[in-house]
C-alpha positions as CSV (number, residue, x, y, z in Angstrom):
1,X,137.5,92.0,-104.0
2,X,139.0,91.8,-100.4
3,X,138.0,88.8,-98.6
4,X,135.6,89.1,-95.9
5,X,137.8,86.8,-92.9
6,X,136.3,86.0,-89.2
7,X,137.8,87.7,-86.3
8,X,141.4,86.5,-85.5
9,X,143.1,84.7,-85.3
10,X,142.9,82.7,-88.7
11,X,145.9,81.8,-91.1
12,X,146.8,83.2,-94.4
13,X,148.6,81.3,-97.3
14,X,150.5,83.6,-99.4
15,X,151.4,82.6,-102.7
16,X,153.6,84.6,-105.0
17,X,154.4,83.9,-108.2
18,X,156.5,84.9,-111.3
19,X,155.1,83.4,-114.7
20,X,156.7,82.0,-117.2
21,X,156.4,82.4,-120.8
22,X,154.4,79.4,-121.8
23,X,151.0,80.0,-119.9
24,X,148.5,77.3,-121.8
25,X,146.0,76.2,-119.7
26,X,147.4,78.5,-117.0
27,X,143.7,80.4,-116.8
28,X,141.7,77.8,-116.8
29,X,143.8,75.9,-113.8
30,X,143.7,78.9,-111.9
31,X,139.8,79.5,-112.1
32,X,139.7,75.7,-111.5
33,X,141.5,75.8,-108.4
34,X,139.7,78.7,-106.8
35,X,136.7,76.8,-107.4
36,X,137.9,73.9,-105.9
37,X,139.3,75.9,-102.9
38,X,136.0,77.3,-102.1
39,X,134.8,73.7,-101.7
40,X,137.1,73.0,-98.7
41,X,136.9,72.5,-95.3
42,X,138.5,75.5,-93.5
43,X,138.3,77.7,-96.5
44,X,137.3,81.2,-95.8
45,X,138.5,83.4,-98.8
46,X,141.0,84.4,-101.5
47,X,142.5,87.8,-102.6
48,X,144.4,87.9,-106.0
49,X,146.6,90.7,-107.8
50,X,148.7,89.6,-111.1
51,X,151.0,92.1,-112.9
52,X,154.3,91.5,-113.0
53,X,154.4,89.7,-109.6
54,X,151.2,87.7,-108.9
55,X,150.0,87.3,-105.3
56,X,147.3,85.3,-104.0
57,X,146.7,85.2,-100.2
58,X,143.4,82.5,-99.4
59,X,142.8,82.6,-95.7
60,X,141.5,79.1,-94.3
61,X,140.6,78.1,-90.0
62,X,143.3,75.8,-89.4
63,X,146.8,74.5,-90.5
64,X,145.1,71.1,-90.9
65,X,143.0,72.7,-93.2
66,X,146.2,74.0,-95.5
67,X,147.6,70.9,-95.4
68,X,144.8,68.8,-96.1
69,X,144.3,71.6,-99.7
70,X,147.9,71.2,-100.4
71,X,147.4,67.2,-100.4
72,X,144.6,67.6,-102.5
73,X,144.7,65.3,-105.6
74,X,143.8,68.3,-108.2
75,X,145.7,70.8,-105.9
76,X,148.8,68.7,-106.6
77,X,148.7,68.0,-110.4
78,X,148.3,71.7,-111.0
79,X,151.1,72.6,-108.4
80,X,153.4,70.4,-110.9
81,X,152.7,72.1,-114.2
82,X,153.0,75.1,-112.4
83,X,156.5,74.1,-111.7
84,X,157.1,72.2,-115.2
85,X,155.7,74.7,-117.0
86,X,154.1,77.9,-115.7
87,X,156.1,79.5,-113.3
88,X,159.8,81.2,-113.2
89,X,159.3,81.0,-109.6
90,X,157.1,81.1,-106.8
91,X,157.0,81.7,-103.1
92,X,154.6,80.3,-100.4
93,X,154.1,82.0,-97.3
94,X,151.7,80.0,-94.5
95,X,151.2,82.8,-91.8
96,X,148.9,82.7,-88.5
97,X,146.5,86.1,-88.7
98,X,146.7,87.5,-84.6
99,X,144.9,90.9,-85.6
100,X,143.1,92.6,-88.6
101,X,141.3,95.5,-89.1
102,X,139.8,97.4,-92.1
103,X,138.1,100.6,-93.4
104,X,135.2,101.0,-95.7
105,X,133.7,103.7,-97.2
């Protein structure tokens, strides 16, 4: 589903990531924290693809906001077993949205 985002400018966190091979727990955490991103402040929507590169882009009003879920106490202990035990490697990208537009039919 593509995120339905205010008009611009907003910012975009992009997240890519390459699993690893051990992945227990890594579904459940990921529902978890999208759950738990919905629930704050500044949070506006998420977009996720995973094949053989995931990407997740969530879109949030401020870079306070970002911070403030990166500092969260949940958001943190999953961010470590991501990098203890989930992940080859991943990639964030924290970007400031100046223009969008969209097509639907």
């Amino acid at each position: 589903m593509i995120a339905n985002t205010p008009k611009a400018p907003y910012y975009a966190v992009i997240f890519s990531t390459i699993v690893s091979d051990n992945l227990e727990g890594y579904e459940e955490t990921s529902k978890r924290m999208e759950v738990l991103a919905k629930q704050q402040k500044g949070y506006l929507g998420i977009e996720s693809a995973r094949f053989e590169i995931g990407i997740t882009v969530s879109y949030w009003e401020s870079l306070e906001d970002i911070v403030q879920w990166k500092n969260d106490v949940e958001h943190t202990e999953a961010r470590n077993k991501g990098r203890s035990m989930w992940y080859k490697k991943y990639q964030v990208r924290i970007c400031k949205v100046e223009r969008d537009y969209g097509f639907e039919n």
